[in-house]
C-alpha positions, 0 to 999 in steps of 0.5 A: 500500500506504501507504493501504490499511495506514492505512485502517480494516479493516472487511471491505473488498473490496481488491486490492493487487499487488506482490512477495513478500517471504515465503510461510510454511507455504503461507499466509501471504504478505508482500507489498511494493509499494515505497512503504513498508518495511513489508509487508502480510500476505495470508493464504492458505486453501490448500485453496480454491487448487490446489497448482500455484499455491501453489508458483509463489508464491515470494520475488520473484513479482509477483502481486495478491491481492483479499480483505477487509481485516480485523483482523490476528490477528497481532503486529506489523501491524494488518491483513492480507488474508484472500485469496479470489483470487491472480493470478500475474504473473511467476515468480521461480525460487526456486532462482536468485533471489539475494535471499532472505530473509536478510542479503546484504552491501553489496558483494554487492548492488552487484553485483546493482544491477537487483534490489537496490532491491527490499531493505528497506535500498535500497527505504528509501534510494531513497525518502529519496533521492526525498523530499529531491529533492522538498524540494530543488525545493519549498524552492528553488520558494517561496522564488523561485528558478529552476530553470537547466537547465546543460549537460551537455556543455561546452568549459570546466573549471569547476575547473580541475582537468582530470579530465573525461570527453572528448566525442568523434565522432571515428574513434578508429581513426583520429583526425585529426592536425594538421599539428604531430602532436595531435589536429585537434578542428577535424574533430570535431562541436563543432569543438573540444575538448568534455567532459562538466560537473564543475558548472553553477556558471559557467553559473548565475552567468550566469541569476543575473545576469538572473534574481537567485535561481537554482538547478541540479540535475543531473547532473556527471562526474569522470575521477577514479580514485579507489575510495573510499566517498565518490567517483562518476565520476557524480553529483548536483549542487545548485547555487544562486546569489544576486545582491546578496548577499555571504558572509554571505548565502550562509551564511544560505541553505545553513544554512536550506535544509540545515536545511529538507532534513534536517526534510523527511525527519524529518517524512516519513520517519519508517518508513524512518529508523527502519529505517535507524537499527536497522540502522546501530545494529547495524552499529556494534556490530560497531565497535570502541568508538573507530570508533563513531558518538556519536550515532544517525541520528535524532540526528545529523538533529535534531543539525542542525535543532535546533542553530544553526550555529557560523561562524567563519573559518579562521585561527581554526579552525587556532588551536582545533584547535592548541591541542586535546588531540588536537593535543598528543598528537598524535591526529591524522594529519594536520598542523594549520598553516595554509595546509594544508586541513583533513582529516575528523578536524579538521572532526569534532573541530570538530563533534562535540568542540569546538562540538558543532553544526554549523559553517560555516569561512569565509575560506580560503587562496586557495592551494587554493581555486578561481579564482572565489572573491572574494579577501579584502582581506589578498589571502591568503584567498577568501570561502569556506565549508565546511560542516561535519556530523557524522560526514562532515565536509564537507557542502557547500561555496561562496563569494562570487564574484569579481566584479571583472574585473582580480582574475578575470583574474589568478587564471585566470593564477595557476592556468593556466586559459586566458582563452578558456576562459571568455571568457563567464564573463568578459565577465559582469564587464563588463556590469551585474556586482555581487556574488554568491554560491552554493554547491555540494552533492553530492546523494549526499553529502545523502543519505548523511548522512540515510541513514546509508549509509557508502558514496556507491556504496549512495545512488545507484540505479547507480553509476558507479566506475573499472571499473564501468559496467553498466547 
C-alpha cells in the first residue's frame, strides 16, 4: 500500500487487499494493509454491487478491491480507488468485533493482544519496533561485528541475582529426592540444575575473545514479580562486546550506535512518529502541568542525535545533584549520598535540568554493581556506565570487564556466586585474556523511548507479566 499511495494516479488498473478500517454511507471504504498508518480510500458505486455484499463489508473484513487509481476528490489523501470489483475474504461480525472505530484504552487492548496490532497506535509501534531491529543488525553488520547466537537455556546466573525461570523434565508429581531430602537434578535431562538466560553477556565475552567485535540479540527471562510499566518476565536483549578496548571505548560505541538507532527511525519513520507524537501530545494534556513531558517525541529523538553526550563519573554526579535546588528543598524522594544508586528523578534532573543532553555516569560503587565489572584502582568503584535519556532515565547500561583472574575470583566470593558456576567464564582469564568491554540494552526499553509508549507491556507484540501468559 506504501507504493501504490506514492505512485502517480493516472487511471491505473490496481488491486490492493487488506482490512477495513471504515465503510461510510455504503461507499466509501478505508482500507489498511499494515505497512503504513495511513489508509487508502476505495470508493464504492453501490448500485453496480448487490446489497448482500455491501453489508458483509464491515470494520475488520479482509477483502481486495481492483479499480483505477485516480485523483482523490477528497481532503486529506491524494488518491483513492474508484472500485469496479470487491472480493470478500473473511467476515468480521460487526456486532462482536471489539475494535471499532473509536478510542479503546491501553489496558483494554492488552487484553485483546491477537487483534490489537491491527490499531493505528500498535500497527505504528510494531513497525518502529521492526525498523530499529533492522538498524540494530545493519549498524552492528558494517561496522564488523558478529552476530553470537547465546543460549537460551543455561546452568549459570549471569547476575547473580537468582530470579530465573527453572528448566525442568522432571515428574513434578513426583520429583526425585536425594538421599539428604532436595531435589536429585542428577535424574533430570541436563543432569543438573538448568534455567532459562537473564543475558548472553558471559557467553559473548567468550566469541569476543576469538572473534574481537561481537554482538547478541535475543531473547532473556526474569522470575521477577514485579507489575510495573517498565518490567517483562520476557524480553529483548542487545548485547555487544569489544576486545582491546577499555571504558572509554565502550562509551564511544553505545553513544554512536544509540545515536545511529534513534536517526534510523527519524529518517524512516517519519508517518508513524508523527502519529505517535499527536497522540502522546494529547495524552499529556490530560497531565497535570508538573507530570508533563518538556519536550515532544520528535524532540526528545533529535534531543539525542543532535546533542553530544555529557560523561562524567559518579562521585561527581552525587556532588551536582547535592548541591541542586531540588536537593535543598528537598524535591526529591529519594536520598542523594553516595554509595546509594541513583533513582529516575536524579538521572532526569541530570538530563533534562542540569546538562540538558544526554549523559553517560561512569565509575560506580562496586557495592551494587555486578561481579564482572573491572574494579577501579581506589578498589571502591567498577568501570561502569549508565546511560542516561530523557524522560526514562536509564537507557542502557555496561562496563569494562574484569579481566584479571585473582580480582574475578574474589568478587564471585564477595557476592556468593559459586566458582563452578562459571568455571568457563573463568578459565577465559587464563588463556590469551586482555581487556574488554560491552554493554547491555533492553530492546523494549529502545523502543519505548522512540515510541513514546509509557508502558514496556504496549512495545512488545505479547507480553509476558506475573499472571499473564496467553498466547
Amino acid at each position: 500500500m506504501r507504493e501504490l499511495m506514492a505512485t502517480e494516479p493516472t487511471g491505473q488498473e490496481v488491486q490492493i487487499s487488506g482490512w477495513v478500517r471504515t465503510f461510510r454511507s455504503n461507499r466509501f471504504i478505508a482500507l489498511s494493509d499494515g505497512s503504513s498508518i495511513k489508509t487508502i480510500q476505495g470508493v464504492v458505486d453501490f448500485e453496480k454491487h448487490e446489497e448482500s455484499l455491501l453489508r458483509r463489508i464491515t470494520t475488520g473484513a479482509a477483502i481486495t478491491l481492483t479499480g483505477k487509481l485516480v485523483e482523490s476528490e477528497g481532503k486529506g489523501q491524494k488518491s483513492e480507488i474508484q472500485v469496479s470489483n470487491v472480493e470478500i475474504h473473511g467476515d468480521s461480525d460487526p456486532d462482536e468485533y471489539p475494535l471499532q472505530p473509536k478510542k479503546h484504552s491501553l489496558e483494554f487492548l492488552r487484553e485483546k493482544a491477537h487483534l490489537r496490532i491491527r490499531t493505528n497506535t500498535f500497527g505504528a509501534v510494531f513497525r518502529i519496533r521492526h525498523a530499529l531491529s533492522f538498524a540494530i543488525h545493519n549498524y552492528f553488520n558494517s561496522r564488523g561485528f558478529y552476530n553470537i547466537h547465546s543460549p537460551i537455556i543455561t546452568g549459570s546466573d549471569a547476575e547473580g541475582a537468582g530470579e530465573m525461570f527453572r528448566v525442568t523434565t522432571l515428574n513434578l508429581d513426583g520429583v526425585p529426592k536425594t538421599e539428604a531430602g532436595e531435589v536429585d537434578t542428577a535424574e533430570d535431562f541436563f543432569g543438573k540444575e538448568t534455567n532459562l538466560t537473564v543475558s548472553g553477556q558471559l557467553e559473548a565475552e567468550l566469541a569476543a575473545l576469538a572473534l574481537s567485535k561481537v554482538y547478541t540479540f535475543g531473547p532473556t527471562f526474569r522470575a521477577e514479580n514485579s507489575n510495573t510499566s517498565r518490567h517483562l518476565a520476557e524480553f529483548w536483549m542487545i548485547e555487544p562486546e569489544i576486545a582491546f578496548a577499555d571504558l572509554a571505548d565502550n562509551m564511544d560505541l553505545v553513544e554512536d550506535f544509540l545515536q545511529y538507532c534513534v536517526k534510523y527511525v527519524l529518517e524512516h519513520c517519519e508517518d508513524d512518529l508523527e502519529f505517535l507524537a499527536q497522540r502522546e501530545a494529547r495524552e499529556e494534556k490530560s497531565k497535570p502541568q508538573n507530570e508533563r513531558q518538556e519536550l515532544g517525541l520528535v524532540e526528545r529523538l533529535q534531543f539525542i542525535t543532535e546533542n553530544q553526550f555529557e560523561r562524567l563519573t559518579y562521585t561527581d554526579a552525587i556532588e551536582i545533584l547535592r548541591n541542586s535546588k531540588p536537593f535543598k528543598k528537598k524535591k526529591f524522594k529519594f536520598p542523594v549520598e553516595w554509595g546509594t544508586d541513583l533513582q529516575s528523578e536524579h538521572e532526569r534532573y541530570l538530563v533534562e535540568k542540569h546538562f540538558k543532553k544526554p549523559v553517560i555516569i561512569t565509575d560506580y560503587p562496586a557495592s551494587f554493581k555486578a561481579f564482572y565489572m573491572r574494579l577501579n584502582d581506589d578498589m571502591k568503584t567498577v568501570a561502569a556506565m549508565d546511560v542516561l535519556f530523557p524522560g526514562v532515565g536509564e537507557i542502557t547500561g555496561g562496563s569494562q570487564r574484569e579481566e584479571r583472574l585473582d580480582v574475578l575470583k574474589r568478587r564471585c566470593q564477595e557476592m556468593n556466586i559459586p566458582e563452578e558456576h562459571v568455571w568457563w567464564y573463568m578459565e577465559t582469564r587464563k588463556f590469551g585474556t586482555c581487556k574488554h568491554a560491552g554493554f547491555g540494552l533492553g530492546f523494549e526499553r529502545l523502543v519505548m523511548f522512540t515510541t513514546g509508549m509509557t508502558n514496556i507491556r504496549d512495545v512488545i507484540p505479547f507480553p509476558r507479566t506475573p499472571l499473564n501468559c496467553e498466547f
